[in-house]
mmJSON file of the N, C-alpha and C atoms, coordinates in Angstrom:
{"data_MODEL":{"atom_site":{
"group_PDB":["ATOM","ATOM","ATOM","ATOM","ATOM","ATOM","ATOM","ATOM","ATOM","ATOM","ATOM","ATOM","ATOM","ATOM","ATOM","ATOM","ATOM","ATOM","ATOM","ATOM","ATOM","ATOM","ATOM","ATOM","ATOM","ATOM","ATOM","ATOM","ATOM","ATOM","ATOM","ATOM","ATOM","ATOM","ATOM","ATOM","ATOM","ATOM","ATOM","ATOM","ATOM","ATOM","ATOM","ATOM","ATOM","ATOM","ATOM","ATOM","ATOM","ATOM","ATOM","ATOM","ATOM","ATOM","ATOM","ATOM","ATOM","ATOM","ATOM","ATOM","ATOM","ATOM","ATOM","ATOM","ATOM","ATOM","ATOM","ATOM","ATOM","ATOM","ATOM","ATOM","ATOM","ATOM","ATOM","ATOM","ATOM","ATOM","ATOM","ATOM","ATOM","ATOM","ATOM","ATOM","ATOM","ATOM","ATOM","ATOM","ATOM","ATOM","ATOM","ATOM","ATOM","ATOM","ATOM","ATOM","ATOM","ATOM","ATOM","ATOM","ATOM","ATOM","ATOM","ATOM","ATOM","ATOM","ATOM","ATOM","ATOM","ATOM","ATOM","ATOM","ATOM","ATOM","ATOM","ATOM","ATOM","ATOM","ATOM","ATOM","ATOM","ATOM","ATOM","ATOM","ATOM","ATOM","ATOM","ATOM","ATOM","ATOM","ATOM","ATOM","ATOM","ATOM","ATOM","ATOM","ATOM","ATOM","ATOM","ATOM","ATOM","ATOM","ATOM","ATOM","ATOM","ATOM","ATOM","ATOM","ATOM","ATOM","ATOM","ATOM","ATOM","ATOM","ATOM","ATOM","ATOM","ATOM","ATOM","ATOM","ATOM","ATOM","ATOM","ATOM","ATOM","ATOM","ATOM","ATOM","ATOM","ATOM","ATOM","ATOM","ATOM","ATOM","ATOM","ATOM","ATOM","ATOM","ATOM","ATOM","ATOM","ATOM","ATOM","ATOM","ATOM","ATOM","ATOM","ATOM","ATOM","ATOM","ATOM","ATOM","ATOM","ATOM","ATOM","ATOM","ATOM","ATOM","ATOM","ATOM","ATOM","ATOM","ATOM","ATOM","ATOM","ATOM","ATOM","ATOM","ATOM","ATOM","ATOM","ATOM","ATOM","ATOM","ATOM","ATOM"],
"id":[1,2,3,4,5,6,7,8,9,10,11,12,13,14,15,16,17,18,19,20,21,22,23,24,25,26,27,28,29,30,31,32,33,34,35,36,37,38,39,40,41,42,43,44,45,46,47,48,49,50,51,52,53,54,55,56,57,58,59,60,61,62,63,64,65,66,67,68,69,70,71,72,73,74,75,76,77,78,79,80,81,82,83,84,85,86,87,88,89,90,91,92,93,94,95,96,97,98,99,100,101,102,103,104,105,106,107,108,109,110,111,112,113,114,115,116,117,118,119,120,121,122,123,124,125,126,127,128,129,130,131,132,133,134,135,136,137,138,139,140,141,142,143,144,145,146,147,148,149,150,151,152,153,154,155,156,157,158,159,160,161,162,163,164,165,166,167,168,169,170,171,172,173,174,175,176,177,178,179,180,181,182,183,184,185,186,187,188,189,190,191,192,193,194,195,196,197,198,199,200,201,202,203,204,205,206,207,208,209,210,211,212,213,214,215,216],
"type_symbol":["N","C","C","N","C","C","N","C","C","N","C","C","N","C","C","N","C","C","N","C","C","N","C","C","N","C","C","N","C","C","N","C","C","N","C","C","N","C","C","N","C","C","N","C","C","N","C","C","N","C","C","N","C","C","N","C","C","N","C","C","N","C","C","N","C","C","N","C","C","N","C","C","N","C","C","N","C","C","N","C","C","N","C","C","N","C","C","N","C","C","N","C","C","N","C","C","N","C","C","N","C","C","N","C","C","N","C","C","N","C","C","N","C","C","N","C","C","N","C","C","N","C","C","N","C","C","N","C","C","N","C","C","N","C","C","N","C","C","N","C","C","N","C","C","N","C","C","N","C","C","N","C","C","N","C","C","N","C","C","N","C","C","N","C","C","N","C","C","N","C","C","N","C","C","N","C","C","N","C","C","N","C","C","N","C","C","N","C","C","N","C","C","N","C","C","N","C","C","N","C","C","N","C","C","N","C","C","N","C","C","N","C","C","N","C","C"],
"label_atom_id":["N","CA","C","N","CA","C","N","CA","C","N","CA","C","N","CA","C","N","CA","C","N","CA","C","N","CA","C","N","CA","C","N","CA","C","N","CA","C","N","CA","C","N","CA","C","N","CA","C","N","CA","C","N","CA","C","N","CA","C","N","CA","C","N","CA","C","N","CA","C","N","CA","C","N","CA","C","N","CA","C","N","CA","C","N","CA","C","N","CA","C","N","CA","C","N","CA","C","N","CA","C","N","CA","C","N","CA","C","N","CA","C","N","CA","C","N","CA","C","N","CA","C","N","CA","C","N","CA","C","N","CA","C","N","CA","C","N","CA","C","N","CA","C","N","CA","C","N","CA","C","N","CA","C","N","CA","C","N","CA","C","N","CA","C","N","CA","C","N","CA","C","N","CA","C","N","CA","C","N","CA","C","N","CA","C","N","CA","C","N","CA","C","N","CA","C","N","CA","C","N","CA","C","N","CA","C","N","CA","C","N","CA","C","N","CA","C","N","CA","C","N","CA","C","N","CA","C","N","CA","C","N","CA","C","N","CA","C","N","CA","C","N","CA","C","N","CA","C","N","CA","C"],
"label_alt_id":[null,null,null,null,null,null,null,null,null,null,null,null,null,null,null,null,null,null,null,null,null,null,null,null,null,null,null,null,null,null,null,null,null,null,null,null,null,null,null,null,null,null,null,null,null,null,null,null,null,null,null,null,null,null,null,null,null,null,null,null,null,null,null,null,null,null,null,null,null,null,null,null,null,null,null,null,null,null,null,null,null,null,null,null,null,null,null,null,null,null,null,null,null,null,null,null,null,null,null,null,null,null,null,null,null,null,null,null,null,null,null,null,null,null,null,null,null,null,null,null,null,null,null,null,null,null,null,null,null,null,null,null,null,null,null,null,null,null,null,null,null,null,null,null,null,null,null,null,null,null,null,null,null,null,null,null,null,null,null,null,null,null,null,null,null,null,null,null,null,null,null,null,null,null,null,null,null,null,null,null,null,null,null,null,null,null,null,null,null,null,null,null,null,null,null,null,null,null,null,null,null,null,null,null,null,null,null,null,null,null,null,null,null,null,null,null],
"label_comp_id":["UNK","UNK","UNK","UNK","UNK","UNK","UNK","UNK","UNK","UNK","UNK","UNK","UNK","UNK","UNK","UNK","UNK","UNK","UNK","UNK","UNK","UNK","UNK","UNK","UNK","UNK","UNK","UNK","UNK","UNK","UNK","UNK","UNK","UNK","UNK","UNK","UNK","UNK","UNK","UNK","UNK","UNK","UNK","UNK","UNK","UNK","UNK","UNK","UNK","UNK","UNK","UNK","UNK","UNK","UNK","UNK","UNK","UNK","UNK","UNK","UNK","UNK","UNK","UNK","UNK","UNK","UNK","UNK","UNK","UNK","UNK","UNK","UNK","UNK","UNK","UNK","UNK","UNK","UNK","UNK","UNK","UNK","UNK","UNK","UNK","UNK","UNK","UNK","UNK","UNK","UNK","UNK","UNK","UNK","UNK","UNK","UNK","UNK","UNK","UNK","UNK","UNK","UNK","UNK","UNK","UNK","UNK","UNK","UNK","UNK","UNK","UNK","UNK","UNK","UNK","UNK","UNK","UNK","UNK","UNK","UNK","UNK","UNK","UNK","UNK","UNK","UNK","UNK","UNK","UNK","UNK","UNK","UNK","UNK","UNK","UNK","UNK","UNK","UNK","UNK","UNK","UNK","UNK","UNK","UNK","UNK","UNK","UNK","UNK","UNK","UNK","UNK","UNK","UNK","UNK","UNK","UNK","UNK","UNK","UNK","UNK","UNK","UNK","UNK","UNK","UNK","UNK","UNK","UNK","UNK","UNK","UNK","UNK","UNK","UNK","UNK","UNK","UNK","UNK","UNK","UNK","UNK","UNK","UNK","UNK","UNK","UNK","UNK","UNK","UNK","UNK","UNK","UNK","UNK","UNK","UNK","UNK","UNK","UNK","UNK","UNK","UNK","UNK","UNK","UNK","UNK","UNK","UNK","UNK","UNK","UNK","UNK","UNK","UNK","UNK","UNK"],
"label_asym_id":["A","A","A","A","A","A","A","A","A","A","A","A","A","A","A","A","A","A","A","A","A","A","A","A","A","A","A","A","A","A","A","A","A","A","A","A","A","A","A","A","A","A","A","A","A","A","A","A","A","A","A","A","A","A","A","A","A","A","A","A","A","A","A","A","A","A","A","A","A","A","A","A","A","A","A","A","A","A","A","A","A","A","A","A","A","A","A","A","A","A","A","A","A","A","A","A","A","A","A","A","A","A","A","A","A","A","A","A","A","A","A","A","A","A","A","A","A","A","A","A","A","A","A","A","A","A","A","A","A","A","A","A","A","A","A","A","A","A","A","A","A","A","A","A","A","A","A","A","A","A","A","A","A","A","A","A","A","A","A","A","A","A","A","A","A","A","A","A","A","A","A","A","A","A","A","A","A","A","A","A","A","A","A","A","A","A","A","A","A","A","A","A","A","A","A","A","A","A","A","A","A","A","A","A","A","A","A","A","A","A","A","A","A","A","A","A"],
"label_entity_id":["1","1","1","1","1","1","1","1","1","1","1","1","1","1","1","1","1","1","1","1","1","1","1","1","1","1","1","1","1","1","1","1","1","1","1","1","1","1","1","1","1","1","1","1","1","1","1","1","1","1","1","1","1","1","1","1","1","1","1","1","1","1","1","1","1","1","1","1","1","1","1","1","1","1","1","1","1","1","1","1","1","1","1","1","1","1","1","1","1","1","1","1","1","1","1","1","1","1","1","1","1","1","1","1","1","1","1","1","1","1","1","1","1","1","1","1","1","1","1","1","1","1","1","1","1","1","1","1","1","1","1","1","1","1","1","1","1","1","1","1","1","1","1","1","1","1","1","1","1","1","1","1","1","1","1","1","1","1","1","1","1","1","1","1","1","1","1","1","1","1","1","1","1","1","1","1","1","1","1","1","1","1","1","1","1","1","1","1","1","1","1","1","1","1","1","1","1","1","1","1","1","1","1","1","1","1","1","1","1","1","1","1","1","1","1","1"],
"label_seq_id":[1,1,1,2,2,2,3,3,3,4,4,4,5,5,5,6,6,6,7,7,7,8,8,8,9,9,9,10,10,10,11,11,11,12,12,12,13,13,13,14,14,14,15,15,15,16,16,16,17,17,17,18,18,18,19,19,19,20,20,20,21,21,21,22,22,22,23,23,23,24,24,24,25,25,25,26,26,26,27,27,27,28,28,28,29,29,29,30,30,30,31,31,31,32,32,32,33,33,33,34,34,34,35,35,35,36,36,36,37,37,37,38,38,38,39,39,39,40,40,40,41,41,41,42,42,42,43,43,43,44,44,44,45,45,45,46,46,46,47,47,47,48,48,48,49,49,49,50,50,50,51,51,51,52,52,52,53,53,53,54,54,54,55,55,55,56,56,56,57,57,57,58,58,58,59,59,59,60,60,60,61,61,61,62,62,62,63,63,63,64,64,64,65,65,65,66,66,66,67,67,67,68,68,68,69,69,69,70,70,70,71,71,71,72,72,72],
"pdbx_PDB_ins_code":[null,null,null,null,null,null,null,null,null,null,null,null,null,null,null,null,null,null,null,null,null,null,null,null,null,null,null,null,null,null,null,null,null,null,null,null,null,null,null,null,null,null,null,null,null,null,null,null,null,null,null,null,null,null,null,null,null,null,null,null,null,null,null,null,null,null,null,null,null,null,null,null,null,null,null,null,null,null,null,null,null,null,null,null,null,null,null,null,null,null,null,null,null,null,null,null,null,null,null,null,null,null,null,null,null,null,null,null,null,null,null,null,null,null,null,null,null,null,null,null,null,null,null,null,null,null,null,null,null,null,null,null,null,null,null,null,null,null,null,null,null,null,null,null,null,null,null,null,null,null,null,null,null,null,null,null,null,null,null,null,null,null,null,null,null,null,null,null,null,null,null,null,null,null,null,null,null,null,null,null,null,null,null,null,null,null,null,null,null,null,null,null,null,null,null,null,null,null,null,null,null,null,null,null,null,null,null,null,null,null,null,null,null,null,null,null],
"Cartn_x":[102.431,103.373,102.655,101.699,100.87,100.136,99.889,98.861,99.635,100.615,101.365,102.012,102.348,102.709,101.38,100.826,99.088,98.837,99.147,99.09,100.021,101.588,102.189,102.061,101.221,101.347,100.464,99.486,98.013,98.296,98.864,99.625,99.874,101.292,102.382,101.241,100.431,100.018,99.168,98.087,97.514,98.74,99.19,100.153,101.053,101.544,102.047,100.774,100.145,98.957,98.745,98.571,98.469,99.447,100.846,102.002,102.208,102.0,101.95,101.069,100.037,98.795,99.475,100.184,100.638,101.274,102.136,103.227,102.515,103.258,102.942,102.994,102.511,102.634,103.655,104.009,105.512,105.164,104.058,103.956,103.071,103.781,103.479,102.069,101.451,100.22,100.038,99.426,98.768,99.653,99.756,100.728,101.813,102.261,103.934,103.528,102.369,102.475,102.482,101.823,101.958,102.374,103.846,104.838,104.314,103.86,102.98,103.348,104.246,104.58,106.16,105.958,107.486,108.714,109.402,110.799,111.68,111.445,112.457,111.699,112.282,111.127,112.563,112.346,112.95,112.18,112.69,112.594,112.441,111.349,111.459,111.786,112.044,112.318,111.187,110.407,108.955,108.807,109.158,109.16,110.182,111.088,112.41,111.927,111.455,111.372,110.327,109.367,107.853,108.299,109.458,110.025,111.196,111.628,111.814,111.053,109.909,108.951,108.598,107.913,107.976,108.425,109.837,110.46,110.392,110.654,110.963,109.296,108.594,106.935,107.4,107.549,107.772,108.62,109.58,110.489,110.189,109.296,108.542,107.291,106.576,105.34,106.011,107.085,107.501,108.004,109.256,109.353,108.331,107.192,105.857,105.565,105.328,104.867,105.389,106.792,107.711,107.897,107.819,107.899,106.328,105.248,103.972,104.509,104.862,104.738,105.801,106.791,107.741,107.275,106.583,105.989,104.694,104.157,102.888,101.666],
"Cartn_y":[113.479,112.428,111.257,111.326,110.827,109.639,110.545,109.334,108.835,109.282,108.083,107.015,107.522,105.897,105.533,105.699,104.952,104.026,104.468,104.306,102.689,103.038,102.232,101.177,101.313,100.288,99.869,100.115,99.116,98.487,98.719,98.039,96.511,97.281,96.081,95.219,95.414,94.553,93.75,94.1,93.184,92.742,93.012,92.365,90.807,91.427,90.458,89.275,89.811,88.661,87.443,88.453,87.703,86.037,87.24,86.628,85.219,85.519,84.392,83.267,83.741,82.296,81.625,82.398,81.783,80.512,80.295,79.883,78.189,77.107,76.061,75.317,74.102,73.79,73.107,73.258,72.384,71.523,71.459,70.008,69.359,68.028,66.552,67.001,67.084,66.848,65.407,65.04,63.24,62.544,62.566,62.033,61.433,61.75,62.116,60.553,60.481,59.352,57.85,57.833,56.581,56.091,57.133,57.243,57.339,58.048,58.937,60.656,60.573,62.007,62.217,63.463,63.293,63.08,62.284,62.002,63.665,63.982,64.854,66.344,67.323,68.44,69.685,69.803,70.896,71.845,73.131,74.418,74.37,74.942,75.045,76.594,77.181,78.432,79.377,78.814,80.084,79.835,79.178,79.028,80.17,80.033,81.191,82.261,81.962,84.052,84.506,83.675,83.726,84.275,83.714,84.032,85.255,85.689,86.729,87.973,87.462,89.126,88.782,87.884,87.81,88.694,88.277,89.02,90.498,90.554,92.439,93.357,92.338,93.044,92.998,92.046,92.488,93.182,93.338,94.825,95.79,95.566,97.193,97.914,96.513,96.556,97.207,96.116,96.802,98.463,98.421,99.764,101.02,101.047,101.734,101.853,100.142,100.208,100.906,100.99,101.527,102.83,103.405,104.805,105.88,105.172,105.243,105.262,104.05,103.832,105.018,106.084,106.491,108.07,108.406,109.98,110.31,109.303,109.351,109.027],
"Cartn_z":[89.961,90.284,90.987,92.152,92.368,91.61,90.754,89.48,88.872,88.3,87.663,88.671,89.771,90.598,90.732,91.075,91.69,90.088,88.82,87.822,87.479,87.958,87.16,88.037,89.993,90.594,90.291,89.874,89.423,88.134,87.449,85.995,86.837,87.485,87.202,88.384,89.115,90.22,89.685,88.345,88.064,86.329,86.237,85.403,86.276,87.534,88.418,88.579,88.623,89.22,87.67,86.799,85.726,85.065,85.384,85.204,86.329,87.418,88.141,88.063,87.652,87.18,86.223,85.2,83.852,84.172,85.547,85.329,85.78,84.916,85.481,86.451,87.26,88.465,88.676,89.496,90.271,90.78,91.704,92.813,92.285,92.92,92.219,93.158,94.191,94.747,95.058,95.222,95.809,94.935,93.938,92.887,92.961,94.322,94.462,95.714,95.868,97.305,96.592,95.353,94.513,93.417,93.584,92.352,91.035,91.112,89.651,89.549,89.989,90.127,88.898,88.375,87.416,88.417,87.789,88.377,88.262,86.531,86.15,86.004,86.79,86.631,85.761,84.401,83.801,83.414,82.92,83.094,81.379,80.792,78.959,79.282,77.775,77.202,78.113,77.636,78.013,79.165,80.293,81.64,82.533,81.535,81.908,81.937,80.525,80.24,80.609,81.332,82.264,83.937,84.367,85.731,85.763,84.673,84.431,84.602,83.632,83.629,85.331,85.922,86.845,88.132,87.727,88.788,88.976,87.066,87.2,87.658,87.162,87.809,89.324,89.939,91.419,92.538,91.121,91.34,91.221,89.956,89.827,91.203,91.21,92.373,93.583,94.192,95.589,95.969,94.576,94.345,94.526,94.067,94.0,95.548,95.679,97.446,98.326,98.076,99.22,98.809,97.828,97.582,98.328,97.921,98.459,100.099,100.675,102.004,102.909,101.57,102.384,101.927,101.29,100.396,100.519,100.76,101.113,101.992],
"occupancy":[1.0,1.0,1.0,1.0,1.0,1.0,1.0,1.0,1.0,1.0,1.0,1.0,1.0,1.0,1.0,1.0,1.0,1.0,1.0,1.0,1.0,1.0,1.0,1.0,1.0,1.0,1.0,1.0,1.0,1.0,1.0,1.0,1.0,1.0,1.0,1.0,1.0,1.0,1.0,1.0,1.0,1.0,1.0,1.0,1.0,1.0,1.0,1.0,1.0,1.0,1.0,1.0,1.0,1.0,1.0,1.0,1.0,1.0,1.0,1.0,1.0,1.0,1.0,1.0,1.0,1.0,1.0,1.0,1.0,1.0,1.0,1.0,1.0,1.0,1.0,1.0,1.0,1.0,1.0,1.0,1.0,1.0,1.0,1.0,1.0,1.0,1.0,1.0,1.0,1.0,1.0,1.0,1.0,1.0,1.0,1.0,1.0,1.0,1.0,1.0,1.0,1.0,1.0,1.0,1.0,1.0,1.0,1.0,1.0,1.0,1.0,1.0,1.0,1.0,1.0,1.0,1.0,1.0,1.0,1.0,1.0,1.0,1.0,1.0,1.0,1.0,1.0,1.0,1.0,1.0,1.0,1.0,1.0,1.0,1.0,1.0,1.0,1.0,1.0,1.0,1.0,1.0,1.0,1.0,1.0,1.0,1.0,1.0,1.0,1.0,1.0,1.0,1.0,1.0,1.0,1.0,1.0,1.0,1.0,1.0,1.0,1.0,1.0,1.0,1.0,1.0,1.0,1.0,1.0,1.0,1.0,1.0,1.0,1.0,1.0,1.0,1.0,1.0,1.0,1.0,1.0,1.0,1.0,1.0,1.0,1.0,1.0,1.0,1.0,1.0,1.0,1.0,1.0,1.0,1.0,1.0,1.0,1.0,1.0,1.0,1.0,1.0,1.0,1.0,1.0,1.0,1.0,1.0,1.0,1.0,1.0,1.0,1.0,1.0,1.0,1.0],
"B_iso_or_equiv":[0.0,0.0,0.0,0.0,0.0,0.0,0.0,0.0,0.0,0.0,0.0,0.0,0.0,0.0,0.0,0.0,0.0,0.0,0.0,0.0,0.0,0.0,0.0,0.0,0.0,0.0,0.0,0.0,0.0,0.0,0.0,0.0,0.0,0.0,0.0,0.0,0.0,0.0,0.0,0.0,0.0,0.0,0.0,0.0,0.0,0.0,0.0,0.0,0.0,0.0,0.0,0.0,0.0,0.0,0.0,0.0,0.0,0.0,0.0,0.0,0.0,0.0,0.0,0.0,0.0,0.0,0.0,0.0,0.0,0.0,0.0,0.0,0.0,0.0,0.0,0.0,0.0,0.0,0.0,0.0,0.0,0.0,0.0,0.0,0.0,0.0,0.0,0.0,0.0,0.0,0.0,0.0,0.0,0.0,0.0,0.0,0.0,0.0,0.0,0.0,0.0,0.0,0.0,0.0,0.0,0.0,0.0,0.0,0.0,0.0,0.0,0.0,0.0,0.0,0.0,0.0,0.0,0.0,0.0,0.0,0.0,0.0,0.0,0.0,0.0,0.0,0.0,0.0,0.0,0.0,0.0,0.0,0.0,0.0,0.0,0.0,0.0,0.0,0.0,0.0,0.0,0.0,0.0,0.0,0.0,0.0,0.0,0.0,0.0,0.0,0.0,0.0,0.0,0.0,0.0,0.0,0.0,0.0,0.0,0.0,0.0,0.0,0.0,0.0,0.0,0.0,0.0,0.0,0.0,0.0,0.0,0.0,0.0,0.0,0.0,0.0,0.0,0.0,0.0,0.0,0.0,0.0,0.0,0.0,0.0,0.0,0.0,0.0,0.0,0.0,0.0,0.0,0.0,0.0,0.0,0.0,0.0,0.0,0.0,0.0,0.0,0.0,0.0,0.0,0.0,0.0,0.0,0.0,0.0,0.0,0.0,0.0,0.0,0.0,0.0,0.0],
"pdbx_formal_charge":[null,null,null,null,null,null,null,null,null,null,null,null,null,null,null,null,null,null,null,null,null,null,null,null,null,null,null,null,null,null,null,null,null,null,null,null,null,null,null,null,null,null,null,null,null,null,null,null,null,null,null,null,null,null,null,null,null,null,null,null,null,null,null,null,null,null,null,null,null,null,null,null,null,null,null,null,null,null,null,null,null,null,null,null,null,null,null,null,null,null,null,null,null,null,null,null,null,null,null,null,null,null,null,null,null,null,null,null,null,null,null,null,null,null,null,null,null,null,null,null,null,null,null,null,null,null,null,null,null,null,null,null,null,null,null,null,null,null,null,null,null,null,null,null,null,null,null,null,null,null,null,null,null,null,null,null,null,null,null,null,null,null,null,null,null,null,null,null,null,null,null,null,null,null,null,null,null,null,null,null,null,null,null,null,null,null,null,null,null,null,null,null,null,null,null,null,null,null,null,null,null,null,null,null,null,null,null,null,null,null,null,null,null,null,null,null],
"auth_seq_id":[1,1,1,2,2,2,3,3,3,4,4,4,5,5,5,6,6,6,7,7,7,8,8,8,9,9,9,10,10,10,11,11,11,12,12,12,13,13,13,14,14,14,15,15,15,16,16,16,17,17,17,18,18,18,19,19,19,20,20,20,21,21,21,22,22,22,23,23,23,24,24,24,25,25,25,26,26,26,27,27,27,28,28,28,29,29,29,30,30,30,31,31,31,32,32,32,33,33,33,34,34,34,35,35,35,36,36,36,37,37,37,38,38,38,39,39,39,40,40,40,41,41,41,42,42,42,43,43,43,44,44,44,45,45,45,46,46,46,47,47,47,48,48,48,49,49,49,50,50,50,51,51,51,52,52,52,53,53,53,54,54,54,55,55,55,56,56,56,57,57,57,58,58,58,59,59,59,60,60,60,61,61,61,62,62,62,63,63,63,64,64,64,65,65,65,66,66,66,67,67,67,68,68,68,69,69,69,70,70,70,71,71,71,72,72,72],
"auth_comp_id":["UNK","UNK","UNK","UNK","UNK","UNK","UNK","UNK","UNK","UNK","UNK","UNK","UNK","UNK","UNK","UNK","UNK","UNK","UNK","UNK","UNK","UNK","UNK","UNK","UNK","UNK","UNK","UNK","UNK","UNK","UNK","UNK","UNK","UNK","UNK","UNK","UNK","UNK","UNK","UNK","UNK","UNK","UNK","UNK","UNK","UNK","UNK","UNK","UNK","UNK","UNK","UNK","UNK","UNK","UNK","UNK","UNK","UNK","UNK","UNK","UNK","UNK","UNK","UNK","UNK","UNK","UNK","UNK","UNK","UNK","UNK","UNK","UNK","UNK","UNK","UNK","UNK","UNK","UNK","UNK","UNK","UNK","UNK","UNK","UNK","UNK","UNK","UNK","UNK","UNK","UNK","UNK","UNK","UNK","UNK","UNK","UNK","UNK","UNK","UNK","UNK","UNK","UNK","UNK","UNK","UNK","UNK","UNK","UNK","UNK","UNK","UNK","UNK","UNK","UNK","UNK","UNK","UNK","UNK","UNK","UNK","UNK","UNK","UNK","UNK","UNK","UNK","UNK","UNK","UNK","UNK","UNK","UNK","UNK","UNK","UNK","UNK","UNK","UNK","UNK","UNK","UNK","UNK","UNK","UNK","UNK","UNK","UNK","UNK","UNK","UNK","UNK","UNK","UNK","UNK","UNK","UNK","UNK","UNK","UNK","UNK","UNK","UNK","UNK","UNK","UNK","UNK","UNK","UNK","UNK","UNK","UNK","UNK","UNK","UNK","UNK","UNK","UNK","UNK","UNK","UNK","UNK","UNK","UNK","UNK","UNK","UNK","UNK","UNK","UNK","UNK","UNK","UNK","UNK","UNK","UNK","UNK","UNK","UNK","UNK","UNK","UNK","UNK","UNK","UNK","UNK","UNK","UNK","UNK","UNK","UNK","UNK","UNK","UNK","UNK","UNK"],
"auth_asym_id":["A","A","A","A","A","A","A","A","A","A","A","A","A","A","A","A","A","A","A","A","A","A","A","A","A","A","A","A","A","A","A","A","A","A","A","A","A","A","A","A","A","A","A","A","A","A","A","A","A","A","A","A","A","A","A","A","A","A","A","A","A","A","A","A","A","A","A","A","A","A","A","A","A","A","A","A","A","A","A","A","A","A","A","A","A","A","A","A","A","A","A","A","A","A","A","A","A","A","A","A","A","A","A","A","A","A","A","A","A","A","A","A","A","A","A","A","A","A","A","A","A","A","A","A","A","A","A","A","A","A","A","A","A","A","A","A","A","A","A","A","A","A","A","A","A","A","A","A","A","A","A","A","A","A","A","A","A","A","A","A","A","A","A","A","A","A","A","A","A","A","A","A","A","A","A","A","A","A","A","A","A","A","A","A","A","A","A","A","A","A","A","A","A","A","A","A","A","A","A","A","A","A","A","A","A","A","A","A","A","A","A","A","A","A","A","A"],
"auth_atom_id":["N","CA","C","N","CA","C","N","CA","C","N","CA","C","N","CA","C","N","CA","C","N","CA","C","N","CA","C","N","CA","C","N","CA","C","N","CA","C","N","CA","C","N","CA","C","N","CA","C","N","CA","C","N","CA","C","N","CA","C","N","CA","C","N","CA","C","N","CA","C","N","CA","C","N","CA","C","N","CA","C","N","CA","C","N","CA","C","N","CA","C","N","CA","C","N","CA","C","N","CA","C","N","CA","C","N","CA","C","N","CA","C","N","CA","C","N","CA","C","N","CA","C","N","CA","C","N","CA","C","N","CA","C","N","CA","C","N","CA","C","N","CA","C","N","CA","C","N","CA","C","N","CA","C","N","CA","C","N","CA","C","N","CA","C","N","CA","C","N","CA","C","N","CA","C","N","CA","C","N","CA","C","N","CA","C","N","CA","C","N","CA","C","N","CA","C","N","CA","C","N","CA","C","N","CA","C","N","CA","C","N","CA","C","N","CA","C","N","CA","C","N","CA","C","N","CA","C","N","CA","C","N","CA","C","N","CA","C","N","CA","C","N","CA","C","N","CA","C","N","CA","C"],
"pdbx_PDB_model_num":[1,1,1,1,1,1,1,1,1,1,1,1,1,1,1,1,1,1,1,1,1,1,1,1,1,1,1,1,1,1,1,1,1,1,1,1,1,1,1,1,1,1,1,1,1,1,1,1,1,1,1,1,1,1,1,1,1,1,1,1,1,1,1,1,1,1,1,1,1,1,1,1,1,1,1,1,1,1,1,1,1,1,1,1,1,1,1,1,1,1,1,1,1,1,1,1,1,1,1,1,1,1,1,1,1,1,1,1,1,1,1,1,1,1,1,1,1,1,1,1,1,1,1,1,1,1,1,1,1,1,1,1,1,1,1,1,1,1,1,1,1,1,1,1,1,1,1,1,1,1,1,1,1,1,1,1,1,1,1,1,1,1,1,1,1,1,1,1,1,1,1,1,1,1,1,1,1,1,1,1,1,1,1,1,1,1,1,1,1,1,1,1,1,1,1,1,1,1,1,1,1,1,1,1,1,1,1,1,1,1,1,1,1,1,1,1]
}}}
């Protein structure tokens, strides 16, 4: 039982990690001081379904953590 959590948390943790680089940047950065920054910031298809897997990886991760942190 062991190895498979130790298992599915090393998955989803470098899966999470992965998934989060994917996602594109939000802040204007310096950009934003000499109105060169987007006015309009929307959300495409693959942005959605990018913060989705997202999430459920870090449902899965914590889950693991806290089972670890309470069994073991």
């Amino acid at each position: 039982m062991k190895v498979l959590l130790l298992t599915i948390e090393f998955v989803s943790a470098i899966s999470l990690i992965i998934a989060i680089l994917l996602h594109s940047a939000k802040g204007e950065g310096l950009a934003g001081i000499g109105g060169q920054g987007r006015m309009f910031n929307s959300q495409k298809g693959l942005e959605d379904g990018l913060n989705r897997i997202t999430t459920i990886l870090a449902i899965i991760f914590l889950t693991t953590a806290g089972i670890f942190g309470v069994y073991y």
